[in-house]
N, C-alpha and C positions, 0 to 999 in steps of 0.2 A: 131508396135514393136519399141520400143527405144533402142539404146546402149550407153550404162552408160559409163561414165568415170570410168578409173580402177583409184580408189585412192591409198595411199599407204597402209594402214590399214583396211581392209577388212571382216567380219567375214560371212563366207558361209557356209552353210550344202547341205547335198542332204537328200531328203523327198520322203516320200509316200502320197498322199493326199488323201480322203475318198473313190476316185473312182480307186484308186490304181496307179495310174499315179507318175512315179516318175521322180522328177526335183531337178535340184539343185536352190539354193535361198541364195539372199545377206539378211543378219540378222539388221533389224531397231528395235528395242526396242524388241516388244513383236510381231514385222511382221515380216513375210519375204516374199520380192521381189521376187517373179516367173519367172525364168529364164529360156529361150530359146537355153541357150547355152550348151554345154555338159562339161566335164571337159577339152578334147583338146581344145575347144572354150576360155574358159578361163585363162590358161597357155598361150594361147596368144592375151592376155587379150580385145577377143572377148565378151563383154557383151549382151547382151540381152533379155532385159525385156520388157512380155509381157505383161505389163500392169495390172498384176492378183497380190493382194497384202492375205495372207493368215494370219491367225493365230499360229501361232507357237504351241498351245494347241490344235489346231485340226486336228495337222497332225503326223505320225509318222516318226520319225526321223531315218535315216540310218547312217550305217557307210559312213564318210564324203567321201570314194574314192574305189575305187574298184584295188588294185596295184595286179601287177605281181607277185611282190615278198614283203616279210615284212623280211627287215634284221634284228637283234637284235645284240648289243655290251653288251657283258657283262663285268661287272668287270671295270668300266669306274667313279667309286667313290671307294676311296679308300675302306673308314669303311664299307661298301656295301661287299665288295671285302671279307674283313674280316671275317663278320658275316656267310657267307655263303662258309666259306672253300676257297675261293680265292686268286688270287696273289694280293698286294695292289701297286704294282710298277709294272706292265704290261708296256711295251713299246710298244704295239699293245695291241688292245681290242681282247678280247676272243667271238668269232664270231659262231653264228649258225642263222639259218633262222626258222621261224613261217611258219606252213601252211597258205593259204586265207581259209580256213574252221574251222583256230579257231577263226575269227573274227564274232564279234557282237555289235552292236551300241549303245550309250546309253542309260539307261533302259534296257538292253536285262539282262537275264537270264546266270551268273555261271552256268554250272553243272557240279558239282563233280561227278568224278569218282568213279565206285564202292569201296568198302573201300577194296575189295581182289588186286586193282592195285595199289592204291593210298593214304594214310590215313593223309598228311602234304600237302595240298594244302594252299599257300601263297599269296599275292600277291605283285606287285610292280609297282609304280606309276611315271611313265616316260614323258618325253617330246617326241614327234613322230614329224620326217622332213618329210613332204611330197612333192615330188621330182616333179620343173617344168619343166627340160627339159632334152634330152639325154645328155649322161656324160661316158665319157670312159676316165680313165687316167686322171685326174681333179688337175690342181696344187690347193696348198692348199689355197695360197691366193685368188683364183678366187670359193673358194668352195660353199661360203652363195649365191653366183649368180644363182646356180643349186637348189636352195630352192624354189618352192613356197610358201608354207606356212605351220605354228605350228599346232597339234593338240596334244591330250592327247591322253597316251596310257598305260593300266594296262597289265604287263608281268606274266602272271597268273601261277604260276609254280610249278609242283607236287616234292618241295624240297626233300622230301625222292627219287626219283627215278634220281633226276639231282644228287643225291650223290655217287650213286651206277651206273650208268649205265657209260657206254665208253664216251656218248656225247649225249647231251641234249636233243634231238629233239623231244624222248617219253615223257620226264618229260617236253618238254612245248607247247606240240603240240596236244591237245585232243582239240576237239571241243570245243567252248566257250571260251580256250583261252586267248582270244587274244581282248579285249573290247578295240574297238579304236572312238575316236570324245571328244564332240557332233557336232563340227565342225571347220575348217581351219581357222586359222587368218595369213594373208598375212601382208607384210610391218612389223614383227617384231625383235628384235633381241634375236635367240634360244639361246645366250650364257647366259647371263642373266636373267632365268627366277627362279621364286621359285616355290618349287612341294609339294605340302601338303597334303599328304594321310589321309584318316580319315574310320576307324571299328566302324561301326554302332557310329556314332559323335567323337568318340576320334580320338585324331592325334595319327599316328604311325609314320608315316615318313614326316619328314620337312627335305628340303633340295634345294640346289639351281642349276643351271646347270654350277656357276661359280665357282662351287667347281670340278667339273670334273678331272681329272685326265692325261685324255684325250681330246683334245678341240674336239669342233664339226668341224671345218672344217678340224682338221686332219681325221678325221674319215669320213669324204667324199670324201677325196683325197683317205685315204688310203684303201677304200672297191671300188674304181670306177676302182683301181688298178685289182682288183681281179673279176669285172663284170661291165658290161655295166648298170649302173643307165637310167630307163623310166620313161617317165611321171607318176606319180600316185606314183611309189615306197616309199614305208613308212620305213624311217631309225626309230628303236625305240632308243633312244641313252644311257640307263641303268638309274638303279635307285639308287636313294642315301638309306641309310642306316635305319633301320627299319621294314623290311620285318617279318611278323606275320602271323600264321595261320589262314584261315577262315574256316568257318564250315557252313551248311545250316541254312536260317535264315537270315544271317550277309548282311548288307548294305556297301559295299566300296565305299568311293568316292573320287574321284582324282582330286584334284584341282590344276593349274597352273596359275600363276595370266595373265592379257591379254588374257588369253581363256575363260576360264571357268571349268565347272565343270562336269566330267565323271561318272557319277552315275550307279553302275549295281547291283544286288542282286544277292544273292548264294542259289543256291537250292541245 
């Protein structure tokens, strides 16, 4: 067994491999490095590698972390804010949490709701922080230190029901979801990146996270305020403008540049 230097740019998944064995792995072109380490191992930046190098096409790809919780900011771009009935000058983000039961990993399966609960399912294509270490009460300038690393994440949300109900939780919390990966890229800067959704190949939403409204590290100081951030916690930090109906059939895919690309399908 060897341990790997942690560089500063990193891209990792966690996998299932043919005999069902699931590991996390550092991503080299079209390999990945099979890793002995778990995700606490790695958050402190215990690597290693057991020597097993896989193909990326013959394994199934998980969602990149297993969190606690998955918080969601809404309303954290303006014209976002807009289009969907919101405040576009929020001085806090308008905040609800995802169940860990609407999450599914790249490739995985939308299912829409029967059409008697639901008939405007949308989605929306986000940067996700996923959290390296404990954080209570977090100044803001020490906030990006509490990052591990980027992944994607599509805010899958039954619009007709977040219009009409008291508070969101039904309209975003049915099974499926919650599409988070294909996996973490460590050493990046989340303020900076650009997020380009695309419906079966057209672009629906382009946007960048330096349009925000709300920065990311306010929004880590100020939710660490309100709960103790753990390893693994996935901040989703909202979506820029663009949000469109899908229907069975339809291909989403979410692309953030420095990550990659979150591809899932709508049944």
């Amino acid at each position: 067994m060897q341990v790997l230097p942690k560089t500063r740019t990193q891209k990792i998944v966690r996998y299932q491999n043919q005999q069902g064995r699931i590991y996390y792995g550092i991503v080299e072109d079209d390999l990945i490095l099979q890793l002995s380490s778990d995700f606490s191992d790695l958050v402190n930046e215990e690597i290693k590698y057991d020597g097993v190098k896989v193909k990326w096409s013959e394994v199934k790809i998980l969602e990149p972390v297993k969190p606690s919780k998955v918080v969601n900011f809404g309303w954290t771009y303006a014209e976002h804010a807009k289009e969907t009935g919101g405040q576009a000058d929020l001085k806090e983000p308008f905040l609800f949490l995802k169940p860990t039961s609407s999450l599914i990993p790249d490739q995985g399966k939308v299912l829409l709701p029967p059409s008697d609960l639901t008939h405007q399912v949308e989605m929306e294509g986000e940067v996700a922080l996923v959290i390296g270490k404990r954080g209570r009460n977090i100044k803001e300038e020490d906030a990006l230190d509490y990052v591990f690393g980027c992944t994607i994440f599509n805010d899958v949300t039954a619009r007709d029901l977040t219009r009409t109900d008291p508070q969101f939780t039904r309209g975003k919390g049915f099974d499926t979801f919650g599409p988070l990966g294909p996996c973490i890229v460590t050493g990046i800067d989340p303020t900076n990146l650009r997020i380009v959704t695309m419906l079966n190949g057209k672009v629906v939403q382009d946007g960048n996270t330096n349009q925000m409204s709300l920065s990311i590290p306010f929004l880590i100081s100020w939710i660490s305020q309100v709960m103790t951030l753990e390893p693994g916690d996935v901040l989703a930090t909202g979506s820029p403008s663009g949000s469109c109906p899908m229907k069975s059939g339809d291909l989403v895919e979410v692309e953030v540049e420095q990550i990659g690309k979150l591809c899932n399908f709508v049944e």
